[in-house]
N, CA and C of each residue as an Amber inpcrd file, in Angstrom:
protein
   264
  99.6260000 129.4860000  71.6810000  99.0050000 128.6840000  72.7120000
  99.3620000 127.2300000  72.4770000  99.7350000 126.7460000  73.4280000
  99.8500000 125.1260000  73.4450000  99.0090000 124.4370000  73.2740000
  98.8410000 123.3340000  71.9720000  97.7110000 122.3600000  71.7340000
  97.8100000 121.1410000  72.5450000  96.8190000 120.8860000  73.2430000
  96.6890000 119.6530000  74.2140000  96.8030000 118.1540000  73.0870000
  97.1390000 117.2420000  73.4610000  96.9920000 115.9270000  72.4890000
  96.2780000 114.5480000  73.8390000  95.1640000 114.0060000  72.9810000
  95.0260000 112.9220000  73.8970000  96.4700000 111.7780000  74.1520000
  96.4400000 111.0410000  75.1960000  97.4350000 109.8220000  75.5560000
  97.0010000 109.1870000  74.4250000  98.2830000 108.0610000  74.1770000
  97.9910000 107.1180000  73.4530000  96.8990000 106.2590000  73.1600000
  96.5780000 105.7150000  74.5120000  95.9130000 104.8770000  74.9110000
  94.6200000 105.8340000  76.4070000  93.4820000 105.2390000  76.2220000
  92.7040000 105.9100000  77.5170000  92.8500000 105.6910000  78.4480000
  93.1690000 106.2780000  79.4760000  92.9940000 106.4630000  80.4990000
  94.8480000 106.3540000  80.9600000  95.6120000 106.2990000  80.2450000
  97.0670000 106.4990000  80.1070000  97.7740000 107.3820000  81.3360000
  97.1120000 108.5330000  81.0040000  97.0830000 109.5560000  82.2090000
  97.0720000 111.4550000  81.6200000  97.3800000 112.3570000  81.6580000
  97.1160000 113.8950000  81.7950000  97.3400000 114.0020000  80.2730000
  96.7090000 114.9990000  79.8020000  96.8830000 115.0420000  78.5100000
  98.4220000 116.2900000  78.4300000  98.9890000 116.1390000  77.1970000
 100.1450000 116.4760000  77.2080000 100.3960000 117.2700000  76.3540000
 101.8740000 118.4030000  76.0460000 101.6600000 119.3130000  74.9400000
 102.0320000 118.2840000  73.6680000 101.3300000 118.6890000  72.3220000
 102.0070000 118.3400000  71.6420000 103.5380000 118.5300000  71.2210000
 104.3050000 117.2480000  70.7510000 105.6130000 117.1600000  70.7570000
 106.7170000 116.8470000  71.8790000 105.5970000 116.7970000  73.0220000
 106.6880000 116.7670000  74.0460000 106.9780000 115.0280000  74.7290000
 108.2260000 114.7970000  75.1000000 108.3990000 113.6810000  75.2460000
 107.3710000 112.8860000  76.1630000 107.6030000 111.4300000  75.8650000
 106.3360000 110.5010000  76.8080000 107.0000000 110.3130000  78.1800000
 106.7740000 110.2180000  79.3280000 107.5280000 110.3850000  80.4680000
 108.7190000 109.1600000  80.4220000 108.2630000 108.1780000  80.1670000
 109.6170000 107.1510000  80.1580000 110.6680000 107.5260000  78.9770000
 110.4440000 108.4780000  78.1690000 111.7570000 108.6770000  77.1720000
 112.7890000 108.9380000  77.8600000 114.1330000 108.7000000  77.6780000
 115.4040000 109.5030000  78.3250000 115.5590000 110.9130000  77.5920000
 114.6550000 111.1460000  76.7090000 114.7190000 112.8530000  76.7020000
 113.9160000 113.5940000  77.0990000 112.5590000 112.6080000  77.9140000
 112.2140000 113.8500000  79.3870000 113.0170000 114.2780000  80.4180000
 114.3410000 113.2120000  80.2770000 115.1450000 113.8330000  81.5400000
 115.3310000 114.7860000  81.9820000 115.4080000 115.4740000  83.3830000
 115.6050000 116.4490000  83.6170000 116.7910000 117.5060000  83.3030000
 116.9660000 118.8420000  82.3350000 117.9430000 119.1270000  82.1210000
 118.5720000 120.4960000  82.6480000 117.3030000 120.9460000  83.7890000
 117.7890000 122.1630000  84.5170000 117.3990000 121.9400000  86.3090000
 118.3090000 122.2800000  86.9360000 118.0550000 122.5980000  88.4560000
 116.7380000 122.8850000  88.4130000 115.6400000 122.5710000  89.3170000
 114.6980000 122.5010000  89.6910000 114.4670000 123.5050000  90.7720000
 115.8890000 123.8820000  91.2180000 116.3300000 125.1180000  92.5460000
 116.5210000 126.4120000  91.7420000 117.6800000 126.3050000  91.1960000
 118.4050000 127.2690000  90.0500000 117.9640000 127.5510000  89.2380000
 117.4990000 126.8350000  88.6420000 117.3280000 126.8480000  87.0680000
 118.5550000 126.9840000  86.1200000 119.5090000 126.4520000  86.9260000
 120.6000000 126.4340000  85.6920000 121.1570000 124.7660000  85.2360000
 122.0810000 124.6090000  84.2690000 121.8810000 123.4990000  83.5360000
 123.0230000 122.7160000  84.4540000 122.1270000 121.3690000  84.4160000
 122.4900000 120.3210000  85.6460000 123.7990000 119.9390000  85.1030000
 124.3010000 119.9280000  84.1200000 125.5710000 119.5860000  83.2950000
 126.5590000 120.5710000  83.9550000 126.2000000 121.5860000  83.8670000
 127.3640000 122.7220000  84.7690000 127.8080000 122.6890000  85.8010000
 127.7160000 121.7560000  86.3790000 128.6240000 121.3380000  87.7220000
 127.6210000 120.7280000  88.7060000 128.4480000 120.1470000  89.9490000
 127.4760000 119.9120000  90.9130000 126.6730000 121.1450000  91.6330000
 125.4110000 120.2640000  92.3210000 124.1790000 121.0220000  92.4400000
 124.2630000 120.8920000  94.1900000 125.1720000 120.5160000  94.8500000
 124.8650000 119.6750000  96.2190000 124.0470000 120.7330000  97.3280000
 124.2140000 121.7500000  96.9990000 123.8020000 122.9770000  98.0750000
 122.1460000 122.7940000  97.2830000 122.3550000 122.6400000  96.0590000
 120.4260000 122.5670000  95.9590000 119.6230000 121.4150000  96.2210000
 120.7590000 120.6800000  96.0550000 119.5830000 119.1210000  96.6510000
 119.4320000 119.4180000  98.1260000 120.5770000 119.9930000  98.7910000
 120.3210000 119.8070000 100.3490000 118.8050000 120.8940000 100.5950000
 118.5620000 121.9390000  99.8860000 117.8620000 122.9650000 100.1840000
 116.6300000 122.6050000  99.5530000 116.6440000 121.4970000  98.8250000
 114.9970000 121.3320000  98.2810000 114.9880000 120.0100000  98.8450000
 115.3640000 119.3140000  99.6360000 114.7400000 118.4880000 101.0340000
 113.9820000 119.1640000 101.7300000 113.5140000 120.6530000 102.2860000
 113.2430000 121.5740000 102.6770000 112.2180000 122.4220000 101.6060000
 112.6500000 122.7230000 100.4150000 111.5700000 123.6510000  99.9160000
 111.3860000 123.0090000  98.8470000 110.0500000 123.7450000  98.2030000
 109.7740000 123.5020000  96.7690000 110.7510000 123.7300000  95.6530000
 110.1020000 122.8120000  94.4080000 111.1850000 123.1970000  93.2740000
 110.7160000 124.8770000  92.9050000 111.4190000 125.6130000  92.0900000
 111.0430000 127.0350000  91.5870000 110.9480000 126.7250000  90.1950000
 111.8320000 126.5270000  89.9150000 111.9960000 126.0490000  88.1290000
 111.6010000 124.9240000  87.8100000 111.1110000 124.7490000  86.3610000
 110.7880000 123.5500000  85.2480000 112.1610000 122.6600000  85.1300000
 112.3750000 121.3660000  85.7340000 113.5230000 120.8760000  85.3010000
 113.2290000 120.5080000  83.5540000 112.1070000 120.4590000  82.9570000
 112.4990000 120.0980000  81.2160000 112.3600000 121.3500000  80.7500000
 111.8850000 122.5180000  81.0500000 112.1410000 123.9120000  80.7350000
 112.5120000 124.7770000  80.3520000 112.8140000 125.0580000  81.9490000
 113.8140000 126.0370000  82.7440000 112.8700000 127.4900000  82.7850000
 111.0830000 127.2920000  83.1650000 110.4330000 127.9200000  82.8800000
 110.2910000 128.5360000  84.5590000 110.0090000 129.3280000  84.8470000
 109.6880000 129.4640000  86.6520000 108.6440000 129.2030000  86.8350000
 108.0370000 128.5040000  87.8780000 107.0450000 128.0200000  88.0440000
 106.5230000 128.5420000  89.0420000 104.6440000 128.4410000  89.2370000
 103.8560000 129.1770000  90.4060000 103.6880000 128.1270000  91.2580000
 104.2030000 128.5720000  92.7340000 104.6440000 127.4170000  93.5330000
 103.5150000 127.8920000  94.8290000 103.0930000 127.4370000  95.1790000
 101.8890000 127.6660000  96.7590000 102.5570000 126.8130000  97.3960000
 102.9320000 127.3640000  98.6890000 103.5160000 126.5930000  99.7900000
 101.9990000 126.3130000 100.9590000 101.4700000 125.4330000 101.3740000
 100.3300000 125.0840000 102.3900000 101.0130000 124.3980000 103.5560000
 100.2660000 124.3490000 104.7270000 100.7920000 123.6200000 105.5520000
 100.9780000 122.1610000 105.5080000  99.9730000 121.3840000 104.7640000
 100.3630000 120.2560000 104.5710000 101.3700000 119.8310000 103.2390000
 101.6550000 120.7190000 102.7140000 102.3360000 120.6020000 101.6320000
 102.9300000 121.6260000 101.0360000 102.8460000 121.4440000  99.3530000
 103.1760000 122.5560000  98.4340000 102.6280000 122.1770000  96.9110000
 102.4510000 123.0160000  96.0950000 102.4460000 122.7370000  94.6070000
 103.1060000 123.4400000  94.0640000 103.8820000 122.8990000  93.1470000
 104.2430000 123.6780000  91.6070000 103.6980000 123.3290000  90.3660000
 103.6510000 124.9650000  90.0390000 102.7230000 124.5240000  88.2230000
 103.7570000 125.0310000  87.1920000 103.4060000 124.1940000  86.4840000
 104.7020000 124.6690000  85.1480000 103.6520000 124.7630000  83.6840000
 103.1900000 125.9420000  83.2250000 102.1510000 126.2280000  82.5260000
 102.8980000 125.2660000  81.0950000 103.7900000 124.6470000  80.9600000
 103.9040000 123.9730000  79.7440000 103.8750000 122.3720000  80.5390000
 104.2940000 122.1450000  81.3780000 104.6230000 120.6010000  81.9860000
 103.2610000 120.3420000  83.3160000 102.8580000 121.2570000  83.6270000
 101.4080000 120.5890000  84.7120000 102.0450000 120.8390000  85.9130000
 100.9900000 120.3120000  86.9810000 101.9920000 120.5070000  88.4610000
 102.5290000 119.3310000  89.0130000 103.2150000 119.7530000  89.6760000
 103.8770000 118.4880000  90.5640000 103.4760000 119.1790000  92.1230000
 103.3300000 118.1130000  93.2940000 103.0110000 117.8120000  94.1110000
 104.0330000 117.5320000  95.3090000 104.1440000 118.1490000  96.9950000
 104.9770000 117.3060000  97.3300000 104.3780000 117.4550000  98.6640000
């Protein structure tokens, strides 16, 4: 099970797994398709950027975990049981 760690500082923002990067590191960068789930280094992605203007992400871009995605009419969520949800 993943141990939660408080932010640095209060009120910082979501509590986070331990070990995992602080969002401004350049090694939270994203390192998998968010469509695919395959590694963004492996070539261009252009058919998935055009198709997630349109839909939700499926995959964890720091991951590469699949994520539980609810599509609503005003929106959508994805949850990534190690990274939290994102919103769109």
């Amino acid at each position: 099970m993943t141990e939660l760690v408080e932010p640095a500082t209060p009120g910082a923002g979501p509590l986070r797994p331990r070990g995992a990067a602080e969002p401004g590191d350049p090694a939270a960068a994203a390192r998998w398709c968010d469509r695919c789930g395959e590694s963004v280094a492996a070539g261009p992605h252009g058919a998935c950027a055009a198709a997630r203007a349109l839909e939700p992400p499926r995959w964890c871009a720091h991951c590469r975990r699949r994520m539980k995605v609810q599509v609503v009419p005003t929106g959508w969520s994805a949850v990534c049981v190690e990274h939290g949800e994102i919103r769109g």
